[in-house]
Phi, psi and omega in degrees: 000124175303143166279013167298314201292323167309297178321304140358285193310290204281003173276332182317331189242033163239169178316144163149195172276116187230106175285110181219162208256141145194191237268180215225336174171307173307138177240018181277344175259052165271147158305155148303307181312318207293314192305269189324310149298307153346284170295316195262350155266183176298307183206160193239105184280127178252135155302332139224119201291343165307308182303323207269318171307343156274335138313326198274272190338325168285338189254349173078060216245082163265021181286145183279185186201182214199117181280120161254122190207193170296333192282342180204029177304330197292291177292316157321294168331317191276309216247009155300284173301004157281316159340283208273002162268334201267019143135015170232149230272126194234160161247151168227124191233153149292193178253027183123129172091208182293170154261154192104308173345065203060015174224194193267008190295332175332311175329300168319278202297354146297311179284355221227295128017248171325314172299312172114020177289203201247132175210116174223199212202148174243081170321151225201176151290158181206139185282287190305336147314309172308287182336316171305308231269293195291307162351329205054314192326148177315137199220015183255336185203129212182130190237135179248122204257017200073231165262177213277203161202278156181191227283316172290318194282286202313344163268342164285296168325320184269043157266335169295144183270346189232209186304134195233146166201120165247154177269129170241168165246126169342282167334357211204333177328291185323296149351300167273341183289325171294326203270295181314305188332296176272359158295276194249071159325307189298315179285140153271172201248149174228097144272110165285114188225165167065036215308150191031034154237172247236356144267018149351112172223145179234136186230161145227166171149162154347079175011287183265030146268351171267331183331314166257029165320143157315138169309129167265113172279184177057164168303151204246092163247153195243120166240134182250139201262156172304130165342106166294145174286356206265171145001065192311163162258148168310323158318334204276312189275339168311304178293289177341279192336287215281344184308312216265350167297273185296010167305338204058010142001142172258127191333291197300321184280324176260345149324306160315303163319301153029254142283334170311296181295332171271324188098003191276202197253146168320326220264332183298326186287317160330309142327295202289341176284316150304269189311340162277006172279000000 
């Protein structure tokens, strides 16, 4: 064994924080490291400990644990970091994938930060990553926006121009497709779902080519293909146009959508705002 890999090793086992990944739904992608740590520090903050307990049992995981989540992250933190100031080893785990992902582990690990402890990271799956990947959609520039939210956040949101990936819940697909159908009509949608499990699907097309999509189960991540560059036809923006109107926008804020969405020039949109007023 090299000594990088020895040091490795034996860091695993002094005070500090260790953000470790585990699997998204395959439990054939636990790490060895994941494993190993796991077992060998004092204790493991779970976002939920039930969930987690079924891992720990396949993998043979007795380190106790302890719940970290939104209802009590503020105190569980402080006192995870006093535990690791006072010498001992905390692990932070999700409910699948990396943690900080949309759940409150940052929070630790700002504060954790902030003590000036030992902090390092095991790496894991991560759904919005995959997702971005399996998508085909452009990977040089992506902004992931969490879970999804709603009409207002989602118009704001299409002012970016290059790849978008939100986490959605089955219960809510229909919805948000509908909802895209009249914001970005032009992007395309990739749902990924049930990413390293044995219905693993990727569907992609055009918002209101989705619309009637089958029911969809399982987790959900939604990736938005980039704004196309080409050209609108005057229908197409003439429609943007009456979209972004009726939202009830203030002339100068939907001018702005406007071109964001079209390509067109501010100052042209800003006309089309006027005269469809």
């Amino acid at each position: 064994m090299s000594e990088s890999r020895i040091t490795n090793y034996e860091s695993r086992q002094a005070a500090g924080l260790y953000i470790v990944g585990t699997p998204i739904g395959n439990l054939g992608d636990m790490s060895k490291r994941a494993q190993e740590t796991l077992q060998s520090v004092d204790i493991i903050a779970c976002e939920d400990t039930r969930v987690f307990g079924k891992l720990a049992e396949k993998f043979d995981i007795k380190t106790r644990r302890i719940a970290y989540h939104n209802h009590n992250e503020l105190d569980a933190a402080d006192k995870l970091i006093q535990r690791i100031l006072a010498g001992e080893s905390v692990a932070l785990v999700s409910d699948s994938g990396m943690p900080g992902i949309s759940d409150p582990g940052y929070r630790l690990i700002r504060a954790a930060r902030s003590a000036g402890v030992y902090i390092t990271v095991i790496p894991g799956a991560c759904a919005a990553i995959s997702a971005l990947v399996l998508s085909g959609f452009p990977t040089d520039r992506f902004t992931f926006c969490g879970f999804f939210k709603d009409e207002k956040h989602l118009r704001e949101d299409n002012k970016l121009r290059h790849t978008i990936i939100y986490y959605e819940s089955p219960n809510r697909i229909k919805d948000t497709i509908g909802i895209m159908a009249r914001v970005m009509p032009e992007r395309r949608i990739a749902i990924v779902r049930e990413i390293t499990k044995m219905y693993e699907e990727v569907i992609i097309g055009y918002p209101s080519e989705l619309l009637n999509t089958k029911e969809l189960k399982g987790e959900i991540v939604l990736v938005i293909e980039p704004a196309p560059d080409v050209k609108m036809s005057d229908d197409e923006i003439s429609e943007i146009v009456r979209d972004v109107v009726s939202s009830g926008a203030k002339t100068k804020d939907a001018a702005n959508e406007i071109a964001n969405r079209t390509g067109i020039s501010k100052s042209e949109a800003y006309e089309k705002v006027i005269k469809h007023g």
